[in-house]
KEVEX-478007 format. One record per atom (N, C-alpha, C): x, y, z; chain. Coordinates in pm, whole numbers, plus 50000, padded with zeros to 5 digits. Example, Ala and Ser with C-alpha at 12.3 -4.5 7.8 and 13.67 -1.06 7.14 Angstrom:
2
{{51319 49431 50780} 'A'}
{{51230 49550 50780} 'A'}
{{51320 49670 50780} 'A'}
{{51285 49775 50708} 'A'}
{{51367 49894 50714} 'A'}
{{51290 50003 50787} 'A'}
END
This chain:
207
{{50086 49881 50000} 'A'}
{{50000 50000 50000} 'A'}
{{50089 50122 50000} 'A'}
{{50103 50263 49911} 'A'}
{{50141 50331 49925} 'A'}
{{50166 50402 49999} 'A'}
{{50262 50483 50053} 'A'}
{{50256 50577 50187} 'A'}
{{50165 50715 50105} 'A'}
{{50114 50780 50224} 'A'}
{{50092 50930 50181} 'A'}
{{50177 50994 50141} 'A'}
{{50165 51100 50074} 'A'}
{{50277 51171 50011} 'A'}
{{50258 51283 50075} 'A'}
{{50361 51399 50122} 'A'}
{{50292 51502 50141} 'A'}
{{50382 51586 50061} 'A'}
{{50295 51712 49944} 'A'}
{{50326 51765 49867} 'A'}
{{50322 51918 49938} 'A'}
{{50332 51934 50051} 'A'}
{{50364 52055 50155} 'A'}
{{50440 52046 50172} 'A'}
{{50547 52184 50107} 'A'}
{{50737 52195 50169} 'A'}
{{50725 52156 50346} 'A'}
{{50854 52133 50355} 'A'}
{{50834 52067 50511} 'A'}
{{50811 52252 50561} 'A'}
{{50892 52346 50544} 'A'}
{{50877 52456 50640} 'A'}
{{50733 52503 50654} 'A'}
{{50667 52520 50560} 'A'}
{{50553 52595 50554} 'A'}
{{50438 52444 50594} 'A'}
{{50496 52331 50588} 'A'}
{{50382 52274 50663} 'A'}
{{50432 52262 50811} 'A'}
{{50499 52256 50875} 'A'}
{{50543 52297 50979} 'A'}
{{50467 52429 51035} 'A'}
{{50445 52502 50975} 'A'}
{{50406 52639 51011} 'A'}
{{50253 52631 50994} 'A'}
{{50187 52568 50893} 'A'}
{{50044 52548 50878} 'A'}
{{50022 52481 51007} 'A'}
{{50074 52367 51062} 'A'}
{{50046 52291 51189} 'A'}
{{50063 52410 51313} 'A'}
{{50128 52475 51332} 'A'}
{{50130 52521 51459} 'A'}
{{50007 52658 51408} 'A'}
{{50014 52705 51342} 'A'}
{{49887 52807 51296} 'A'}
{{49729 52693 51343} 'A'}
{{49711 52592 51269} 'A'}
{{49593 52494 51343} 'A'}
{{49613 52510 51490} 'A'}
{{49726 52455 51519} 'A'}
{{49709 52460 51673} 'A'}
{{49664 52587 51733} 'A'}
{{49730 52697 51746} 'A'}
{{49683 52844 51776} 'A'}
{{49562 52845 51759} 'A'}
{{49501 52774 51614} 'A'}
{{49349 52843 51630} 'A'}
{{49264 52746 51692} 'A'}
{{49291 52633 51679} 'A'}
{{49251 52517 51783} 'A'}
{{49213 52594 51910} 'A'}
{{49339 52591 51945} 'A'}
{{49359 52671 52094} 'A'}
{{49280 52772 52115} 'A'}
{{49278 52850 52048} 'A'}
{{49205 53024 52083} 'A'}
{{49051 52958 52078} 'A'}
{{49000 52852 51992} 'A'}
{{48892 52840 52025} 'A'}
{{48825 52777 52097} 'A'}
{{48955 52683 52214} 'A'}
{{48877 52613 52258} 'A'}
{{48841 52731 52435} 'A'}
{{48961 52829 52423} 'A'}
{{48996 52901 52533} 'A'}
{{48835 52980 52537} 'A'}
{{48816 52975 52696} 'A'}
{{48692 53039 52726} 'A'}
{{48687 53197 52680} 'A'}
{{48595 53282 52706} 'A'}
{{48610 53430 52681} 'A'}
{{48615 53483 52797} 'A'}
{{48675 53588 52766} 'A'}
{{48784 53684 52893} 'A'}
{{48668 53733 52982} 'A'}
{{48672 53723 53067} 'A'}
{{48551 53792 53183} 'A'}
{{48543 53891 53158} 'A'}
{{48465 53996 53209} 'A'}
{{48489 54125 53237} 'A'}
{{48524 54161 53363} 'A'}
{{48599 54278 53372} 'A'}
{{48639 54309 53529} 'A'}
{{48602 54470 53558} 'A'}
{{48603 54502 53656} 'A'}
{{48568 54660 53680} 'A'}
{{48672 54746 53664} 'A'}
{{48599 54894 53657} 'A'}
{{48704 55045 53692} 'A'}
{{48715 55044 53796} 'A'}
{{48763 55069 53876} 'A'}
{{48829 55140 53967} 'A'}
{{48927 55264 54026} 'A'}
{{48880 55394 54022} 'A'}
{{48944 55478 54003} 'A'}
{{48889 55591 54101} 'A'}
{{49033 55648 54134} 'A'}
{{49040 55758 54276} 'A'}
{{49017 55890 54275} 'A'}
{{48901 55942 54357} 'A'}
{{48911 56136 54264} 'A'}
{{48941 56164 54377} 'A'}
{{49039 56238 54434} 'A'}
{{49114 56299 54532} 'A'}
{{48992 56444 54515} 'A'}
{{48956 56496 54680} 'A'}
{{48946 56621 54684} 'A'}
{{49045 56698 54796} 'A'}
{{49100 56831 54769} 'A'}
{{49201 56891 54846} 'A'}
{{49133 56928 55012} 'A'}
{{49214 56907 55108} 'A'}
{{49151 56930 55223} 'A'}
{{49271 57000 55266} 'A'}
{{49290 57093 55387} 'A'}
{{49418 57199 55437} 'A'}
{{49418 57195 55575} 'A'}
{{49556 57237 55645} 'A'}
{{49605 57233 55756} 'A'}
{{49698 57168 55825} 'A'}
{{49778 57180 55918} 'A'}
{{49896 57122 55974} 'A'}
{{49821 57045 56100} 'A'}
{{49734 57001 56155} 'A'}
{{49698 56931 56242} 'A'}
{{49614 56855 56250} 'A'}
{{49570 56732 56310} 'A'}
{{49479 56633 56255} 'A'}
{{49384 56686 56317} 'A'}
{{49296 56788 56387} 'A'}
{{49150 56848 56422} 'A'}
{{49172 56901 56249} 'A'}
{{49297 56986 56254} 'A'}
{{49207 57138 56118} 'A'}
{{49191 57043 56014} 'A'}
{{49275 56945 56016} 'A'}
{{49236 56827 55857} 'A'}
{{49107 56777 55889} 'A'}
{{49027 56739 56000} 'A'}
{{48883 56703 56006} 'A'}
{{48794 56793 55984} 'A'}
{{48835 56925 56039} 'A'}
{{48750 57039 56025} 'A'}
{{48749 57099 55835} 'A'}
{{48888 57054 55751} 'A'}
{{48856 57087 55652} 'A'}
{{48751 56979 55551} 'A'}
{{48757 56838 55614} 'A'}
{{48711 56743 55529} 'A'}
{{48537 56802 55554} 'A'}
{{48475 56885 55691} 'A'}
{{48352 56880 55708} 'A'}
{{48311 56987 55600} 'A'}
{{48444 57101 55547} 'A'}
{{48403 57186 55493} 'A'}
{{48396 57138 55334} 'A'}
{{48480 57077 55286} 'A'}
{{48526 57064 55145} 'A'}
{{48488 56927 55096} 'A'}
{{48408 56781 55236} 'A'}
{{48380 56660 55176} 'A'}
{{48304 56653 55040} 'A'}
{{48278 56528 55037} 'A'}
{{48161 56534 54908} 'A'}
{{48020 56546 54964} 'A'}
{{47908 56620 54931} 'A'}
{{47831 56607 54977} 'A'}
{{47721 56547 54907} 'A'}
{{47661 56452 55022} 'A'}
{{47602 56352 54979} 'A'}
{{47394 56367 55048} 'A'}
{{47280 56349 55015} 'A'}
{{47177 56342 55074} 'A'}
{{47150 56492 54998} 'A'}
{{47216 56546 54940} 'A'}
{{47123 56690 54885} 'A'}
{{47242 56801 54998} 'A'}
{{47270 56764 55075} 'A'}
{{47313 56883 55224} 'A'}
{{47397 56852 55296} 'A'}
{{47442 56738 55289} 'A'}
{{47521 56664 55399} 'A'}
{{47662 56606 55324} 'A'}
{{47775 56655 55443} 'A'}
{{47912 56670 55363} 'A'}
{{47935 56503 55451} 'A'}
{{48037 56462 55356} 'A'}
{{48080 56334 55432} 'A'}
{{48221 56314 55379} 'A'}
{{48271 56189 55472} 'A'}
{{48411 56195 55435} 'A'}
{{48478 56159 55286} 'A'}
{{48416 56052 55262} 'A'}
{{48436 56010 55145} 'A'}
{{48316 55932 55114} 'A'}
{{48315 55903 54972} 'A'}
{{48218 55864 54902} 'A'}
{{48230 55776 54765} 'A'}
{{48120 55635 54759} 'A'}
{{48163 55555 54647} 'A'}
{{48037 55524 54559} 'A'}
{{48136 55552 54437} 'A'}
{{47964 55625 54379} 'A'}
{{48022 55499 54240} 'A'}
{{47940 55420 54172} 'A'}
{{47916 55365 54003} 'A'}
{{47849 55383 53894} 'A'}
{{47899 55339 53811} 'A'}
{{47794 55389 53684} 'A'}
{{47854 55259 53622} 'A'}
{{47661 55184 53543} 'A'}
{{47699 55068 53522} 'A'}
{{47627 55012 53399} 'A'}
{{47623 54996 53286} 'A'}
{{47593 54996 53172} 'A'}
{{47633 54868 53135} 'A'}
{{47540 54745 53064} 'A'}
{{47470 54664 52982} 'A'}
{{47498 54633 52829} 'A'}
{{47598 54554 52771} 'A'}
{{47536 54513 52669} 'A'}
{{47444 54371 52657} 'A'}
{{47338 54392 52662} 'A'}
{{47242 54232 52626} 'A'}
{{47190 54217 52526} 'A'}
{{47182 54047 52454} 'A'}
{{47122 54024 52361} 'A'}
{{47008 53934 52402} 'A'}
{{46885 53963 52337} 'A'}
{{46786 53911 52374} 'A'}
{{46731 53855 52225} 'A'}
{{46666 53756 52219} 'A'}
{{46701 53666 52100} 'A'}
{{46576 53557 52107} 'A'}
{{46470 53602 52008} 'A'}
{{46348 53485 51957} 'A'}
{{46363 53393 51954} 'A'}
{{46299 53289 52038} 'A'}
{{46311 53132 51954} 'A'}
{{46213 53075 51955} 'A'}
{{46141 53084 51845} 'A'}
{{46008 53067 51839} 'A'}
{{45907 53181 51894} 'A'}
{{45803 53097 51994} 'A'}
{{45737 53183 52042} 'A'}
{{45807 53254 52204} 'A'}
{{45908 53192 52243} 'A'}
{{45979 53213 52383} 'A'}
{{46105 53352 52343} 'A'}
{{46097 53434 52442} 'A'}
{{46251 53538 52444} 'A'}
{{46371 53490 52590} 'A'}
{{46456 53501 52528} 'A'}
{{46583 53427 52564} 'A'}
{{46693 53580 52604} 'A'}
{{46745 53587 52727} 'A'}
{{46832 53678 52726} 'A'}
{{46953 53583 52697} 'A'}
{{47013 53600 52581} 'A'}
{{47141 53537 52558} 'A'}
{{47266 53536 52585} 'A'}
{{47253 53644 52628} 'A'}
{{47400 53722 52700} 'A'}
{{47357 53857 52782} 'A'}
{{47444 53873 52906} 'A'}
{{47447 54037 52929} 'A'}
{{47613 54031 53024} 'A'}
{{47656 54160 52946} 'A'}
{{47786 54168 52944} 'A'}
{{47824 54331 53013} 'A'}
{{47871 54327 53122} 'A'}
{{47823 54483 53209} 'A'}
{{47941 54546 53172} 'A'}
{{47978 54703 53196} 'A'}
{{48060 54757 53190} 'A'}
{{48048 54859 53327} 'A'}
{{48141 54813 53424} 'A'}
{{48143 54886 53553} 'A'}
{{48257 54946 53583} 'A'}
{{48214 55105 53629} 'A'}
{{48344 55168 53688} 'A'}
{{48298 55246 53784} 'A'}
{{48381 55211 53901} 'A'}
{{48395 55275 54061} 'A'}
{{48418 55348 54066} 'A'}
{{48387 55447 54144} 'A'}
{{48495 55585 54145} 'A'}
{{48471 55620 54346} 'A'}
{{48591 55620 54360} 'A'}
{{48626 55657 54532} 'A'}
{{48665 55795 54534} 'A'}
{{48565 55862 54597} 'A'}
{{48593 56072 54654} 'A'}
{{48680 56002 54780} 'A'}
{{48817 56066 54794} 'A'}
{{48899 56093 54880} 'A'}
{{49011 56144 54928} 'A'}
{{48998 56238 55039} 'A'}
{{49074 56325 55100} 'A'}
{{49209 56352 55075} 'A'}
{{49273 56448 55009} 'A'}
{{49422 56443 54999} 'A'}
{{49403 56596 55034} 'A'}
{{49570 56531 55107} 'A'}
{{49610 56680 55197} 'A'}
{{49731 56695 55109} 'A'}
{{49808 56801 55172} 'A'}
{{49919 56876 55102} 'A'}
{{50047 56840 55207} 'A'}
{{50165 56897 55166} 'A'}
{{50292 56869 55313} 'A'}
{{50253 56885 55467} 'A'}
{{50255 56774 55508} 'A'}
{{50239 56817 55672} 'A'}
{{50350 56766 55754} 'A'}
{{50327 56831 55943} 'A'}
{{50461 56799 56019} 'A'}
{{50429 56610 56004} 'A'}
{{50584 56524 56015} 'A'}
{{50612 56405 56015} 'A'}
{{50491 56318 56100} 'A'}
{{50453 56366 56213} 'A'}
{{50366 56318 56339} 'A'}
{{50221 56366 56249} 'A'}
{{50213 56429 56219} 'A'}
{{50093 56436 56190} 'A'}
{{50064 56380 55995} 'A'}
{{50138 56338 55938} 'A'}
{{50128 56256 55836} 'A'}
{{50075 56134 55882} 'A'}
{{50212 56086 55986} 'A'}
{{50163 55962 56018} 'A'}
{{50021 55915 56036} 'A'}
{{49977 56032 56090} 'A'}
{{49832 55953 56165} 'A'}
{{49702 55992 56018} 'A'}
{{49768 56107 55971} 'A'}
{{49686 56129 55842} 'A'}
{{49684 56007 55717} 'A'}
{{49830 55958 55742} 'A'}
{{49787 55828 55595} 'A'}
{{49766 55693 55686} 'A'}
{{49727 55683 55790} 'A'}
{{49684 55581 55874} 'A'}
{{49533 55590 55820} 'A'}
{{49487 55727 55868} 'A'}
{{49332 55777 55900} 'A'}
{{49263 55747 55663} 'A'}
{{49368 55767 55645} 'A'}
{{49338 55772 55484} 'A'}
{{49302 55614 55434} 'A'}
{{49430 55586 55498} 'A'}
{{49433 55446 55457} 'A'}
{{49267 55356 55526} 'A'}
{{49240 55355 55622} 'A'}
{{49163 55316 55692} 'A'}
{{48984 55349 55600} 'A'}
{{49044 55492 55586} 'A'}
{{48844 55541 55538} 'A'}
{{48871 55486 55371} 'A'}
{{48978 55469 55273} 'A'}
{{49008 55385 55153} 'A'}
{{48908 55255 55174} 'A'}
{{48971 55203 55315} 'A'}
{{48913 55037 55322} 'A'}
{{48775 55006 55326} 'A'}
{{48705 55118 55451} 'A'}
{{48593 55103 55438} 'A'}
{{48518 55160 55290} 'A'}
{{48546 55245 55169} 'A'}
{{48534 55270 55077} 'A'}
{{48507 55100 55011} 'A'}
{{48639 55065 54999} 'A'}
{{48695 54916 54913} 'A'}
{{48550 54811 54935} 'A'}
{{48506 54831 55074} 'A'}
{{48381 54746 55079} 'A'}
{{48283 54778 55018} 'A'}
{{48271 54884 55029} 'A'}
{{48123 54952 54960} 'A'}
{{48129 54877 54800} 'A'}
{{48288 54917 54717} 'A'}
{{48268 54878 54595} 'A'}
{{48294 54761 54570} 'A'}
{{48326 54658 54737} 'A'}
{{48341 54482 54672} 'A'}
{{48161 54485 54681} 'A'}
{{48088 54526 54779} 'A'}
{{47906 54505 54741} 'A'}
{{47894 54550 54624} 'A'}
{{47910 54617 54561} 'A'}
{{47888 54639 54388} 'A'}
{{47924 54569 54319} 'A'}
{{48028 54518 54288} 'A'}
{{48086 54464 54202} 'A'}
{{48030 54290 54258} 'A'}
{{47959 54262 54398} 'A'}
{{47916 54139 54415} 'A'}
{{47765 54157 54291} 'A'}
{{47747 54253 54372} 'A'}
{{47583 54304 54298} 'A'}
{{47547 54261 54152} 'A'}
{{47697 54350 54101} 'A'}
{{47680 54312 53917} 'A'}
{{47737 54176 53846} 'A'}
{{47798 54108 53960} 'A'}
{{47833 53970 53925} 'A'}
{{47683 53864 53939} 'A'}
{{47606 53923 54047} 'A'}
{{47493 53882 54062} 'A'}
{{47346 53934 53924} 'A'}
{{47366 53997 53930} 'A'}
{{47253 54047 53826} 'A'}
{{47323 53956 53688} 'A'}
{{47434 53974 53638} 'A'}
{{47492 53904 53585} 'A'}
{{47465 53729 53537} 'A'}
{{47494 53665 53691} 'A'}
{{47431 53545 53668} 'A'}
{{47243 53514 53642} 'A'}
{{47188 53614 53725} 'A'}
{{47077 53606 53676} 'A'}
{{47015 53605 53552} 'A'}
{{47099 53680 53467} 'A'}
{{47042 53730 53347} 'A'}
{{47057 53673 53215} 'A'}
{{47178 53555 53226} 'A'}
{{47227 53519 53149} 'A'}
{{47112 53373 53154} 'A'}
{{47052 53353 53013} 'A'}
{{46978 53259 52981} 'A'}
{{46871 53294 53052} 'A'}
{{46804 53411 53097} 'A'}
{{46694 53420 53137} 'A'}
{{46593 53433 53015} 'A'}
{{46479 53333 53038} 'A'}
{{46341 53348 52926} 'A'}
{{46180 53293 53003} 'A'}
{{46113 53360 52887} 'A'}
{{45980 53369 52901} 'A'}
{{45896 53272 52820} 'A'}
{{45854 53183 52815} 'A'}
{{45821 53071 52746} 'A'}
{{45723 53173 52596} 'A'}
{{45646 53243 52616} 'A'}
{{45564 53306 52533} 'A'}
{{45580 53480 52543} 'A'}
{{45647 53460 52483} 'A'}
{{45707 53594 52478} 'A'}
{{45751 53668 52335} 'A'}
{{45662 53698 52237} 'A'}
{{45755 53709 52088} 'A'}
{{45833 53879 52063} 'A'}
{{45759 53929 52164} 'A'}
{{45815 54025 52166} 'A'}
{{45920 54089 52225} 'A'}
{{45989 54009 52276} 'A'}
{{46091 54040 52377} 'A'}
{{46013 54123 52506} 'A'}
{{45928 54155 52538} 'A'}
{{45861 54226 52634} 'A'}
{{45859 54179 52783} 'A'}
{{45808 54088 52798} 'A'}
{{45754 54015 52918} 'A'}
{{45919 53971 53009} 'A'}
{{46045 53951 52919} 'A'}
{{46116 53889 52983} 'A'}
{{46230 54017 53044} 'A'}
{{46204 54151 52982} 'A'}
{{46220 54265 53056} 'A'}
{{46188 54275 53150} 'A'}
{{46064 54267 53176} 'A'}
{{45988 54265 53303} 'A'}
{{46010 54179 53432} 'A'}
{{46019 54059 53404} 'A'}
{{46138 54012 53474} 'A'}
{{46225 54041 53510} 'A'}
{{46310 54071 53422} 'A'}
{{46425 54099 53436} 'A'}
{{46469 54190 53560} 'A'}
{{46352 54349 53546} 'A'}
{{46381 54432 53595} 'A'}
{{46331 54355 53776} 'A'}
{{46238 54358 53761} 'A'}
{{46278 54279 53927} 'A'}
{{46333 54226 54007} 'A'}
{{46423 54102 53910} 'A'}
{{46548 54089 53987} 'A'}
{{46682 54207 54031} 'A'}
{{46662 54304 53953} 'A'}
{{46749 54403 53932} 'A'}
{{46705 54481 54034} 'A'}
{{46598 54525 54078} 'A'}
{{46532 54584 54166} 'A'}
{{46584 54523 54328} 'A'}
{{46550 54397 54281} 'A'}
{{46574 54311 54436} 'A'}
{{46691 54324 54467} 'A'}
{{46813 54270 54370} 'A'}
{{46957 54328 54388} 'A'}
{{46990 54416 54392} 'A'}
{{46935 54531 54368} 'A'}
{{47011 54670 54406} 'A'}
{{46980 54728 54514} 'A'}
{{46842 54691 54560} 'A'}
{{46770 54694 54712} 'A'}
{{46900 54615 54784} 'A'}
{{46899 54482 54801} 'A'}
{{46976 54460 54885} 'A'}
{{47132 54505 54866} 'A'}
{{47228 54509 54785} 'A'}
{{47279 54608 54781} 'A'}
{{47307 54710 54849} 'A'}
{{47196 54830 54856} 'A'}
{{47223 54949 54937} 'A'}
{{47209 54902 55039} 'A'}
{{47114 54785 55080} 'A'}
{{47094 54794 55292} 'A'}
{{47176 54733 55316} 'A'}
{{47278 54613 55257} 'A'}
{{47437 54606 55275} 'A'}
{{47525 54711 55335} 'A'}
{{47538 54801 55245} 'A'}
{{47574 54986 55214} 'A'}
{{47516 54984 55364} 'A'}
{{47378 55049 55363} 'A'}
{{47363 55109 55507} 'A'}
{{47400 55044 55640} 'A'}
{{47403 54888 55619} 'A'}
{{47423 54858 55754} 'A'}
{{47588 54803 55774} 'A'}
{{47645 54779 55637} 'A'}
{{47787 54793 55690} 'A'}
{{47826 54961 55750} 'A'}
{{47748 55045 55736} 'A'}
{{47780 55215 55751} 'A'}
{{47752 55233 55916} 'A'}
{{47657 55155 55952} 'A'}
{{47572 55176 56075} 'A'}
{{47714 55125 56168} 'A'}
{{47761 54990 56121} 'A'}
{{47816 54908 56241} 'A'}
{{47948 55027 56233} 'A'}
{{48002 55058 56095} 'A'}
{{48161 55137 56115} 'A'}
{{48156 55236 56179} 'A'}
{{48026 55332 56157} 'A'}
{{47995 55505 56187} 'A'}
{{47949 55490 56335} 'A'}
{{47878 55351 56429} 'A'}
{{47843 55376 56502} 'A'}
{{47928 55388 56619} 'A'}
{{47906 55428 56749} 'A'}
{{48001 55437 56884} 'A'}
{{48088 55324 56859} 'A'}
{{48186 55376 56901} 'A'}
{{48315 55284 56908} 'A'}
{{48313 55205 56806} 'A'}
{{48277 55243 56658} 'A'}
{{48287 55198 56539} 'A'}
{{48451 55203 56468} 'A'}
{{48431 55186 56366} 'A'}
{{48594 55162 56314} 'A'}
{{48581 55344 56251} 'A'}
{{48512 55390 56233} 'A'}
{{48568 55533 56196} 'A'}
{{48584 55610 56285} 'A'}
{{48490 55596 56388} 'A'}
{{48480 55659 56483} 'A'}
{{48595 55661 56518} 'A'}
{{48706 55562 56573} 'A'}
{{48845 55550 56579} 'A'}
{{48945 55584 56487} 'A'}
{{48902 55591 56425} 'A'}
{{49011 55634 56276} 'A'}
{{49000 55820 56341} 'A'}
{{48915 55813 56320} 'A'}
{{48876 56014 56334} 'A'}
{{48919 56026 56453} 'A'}
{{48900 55985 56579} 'A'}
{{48983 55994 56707} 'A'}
{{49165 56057 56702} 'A'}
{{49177 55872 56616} 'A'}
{{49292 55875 56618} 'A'}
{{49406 55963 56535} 'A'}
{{49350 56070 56407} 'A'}
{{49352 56126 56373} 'A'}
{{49365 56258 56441} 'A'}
{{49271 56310 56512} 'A'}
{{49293 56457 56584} 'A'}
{{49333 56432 56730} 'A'}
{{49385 56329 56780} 'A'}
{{49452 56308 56898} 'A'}
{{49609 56383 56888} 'A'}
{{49666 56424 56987} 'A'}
{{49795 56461 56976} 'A'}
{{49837 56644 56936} 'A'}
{{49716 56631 56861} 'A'}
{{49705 56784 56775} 'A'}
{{49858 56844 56739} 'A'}
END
């Protein structure tokens, strides 16, 4: 029985094989997650002592509630691409693919005495962390809406309509819980002998 022949120069079939492989490969490789923004807006606060640095954060914080200045603040903006897709008489969310970015308001001061840095990038570092939580509940949030949404359908649905509607309720429910996350991780840090409460102590102690 004859052998095969192969009428491919050896280099360039050499090179056709590892090109298969690559694309082999790339297709068997899953698709890249998405991951979040994360990004810091410094506002300027003034003074050489850790009271006048509290007293400037009450003047210059972000203010949050319409009236009310606070220390720092973690705010998102969070945008959707979904495909929603007929099959038959049923609508199918086929994909939803988020695009999230964080943004943390926080305090930056200018040169201060050595003793009073210290306790200022302690006090920084500290209100960062409790920040960092606020935006790991978000980013749980949109990993959650996320799983929900993907392959969500409506058996009779031709209009894509009904499975919106859905939709939005789970979205509702998750962003509800969400914020009372938000408020009651805020309650336990902000309250007496809370973790800010100490941070801010420890901050204008010493003066």
């Amino acid at each position: 029985m004859p052998a095969c022949v192969n009428l491919m120069p050896r280099p360039i079939f050499r090179l056709a094989l590892m090109l298969a492989a690559a694309l082999a490969g790339l297709a068997a490789a899953p698709a890249r997650a998405w991951e979040p923004v994360e990004k810091v807006v410094p506002y300027a606060v003034s003074g050489t002592s850790g009271a006048a640095l509290y007293a400037s954060i009450g003047e210059n914080g972000p203010v949050i509630g319409g009236d009310r200045r606070t220390i720092a603040h973690t705010t998102f903006k969070l945008t959707w691409t979904r495909d929603y897709q007929k099959r038959g008489k049923a609508c199918v969310l086929a994909s939803a693919v988020p695009k999230l970015t964080i943004t943390y308001t926080l305090p930056r001061a200018g040169k201060l005495p050595p003793t009073v840095k210290a306790r200022w990038d302690a006090f920084v570092e500290g209100i960062a962390a409790h920040e960092r939580v606020h935006g790991a509940h978000i980013i749980e949030m949109v990993r959650e809406i996320e799983a929900v949404s993907q392959g969500l359908s409506v058996a009779v649905d031709p209009k894509c309509e009904q499975v919106r509607v859905v939709l939005q309720a789970h979205l509702k429910r998750l962003s509800d819980r969400q914020r009372q996350r938000g408020r009651d991780f805020d309650r336990i840090e902000m309250g007496g002998g809370g973790n800010i409460q100490q941070l801010i102590l420890e901050l204008i102690s010493g003066q």
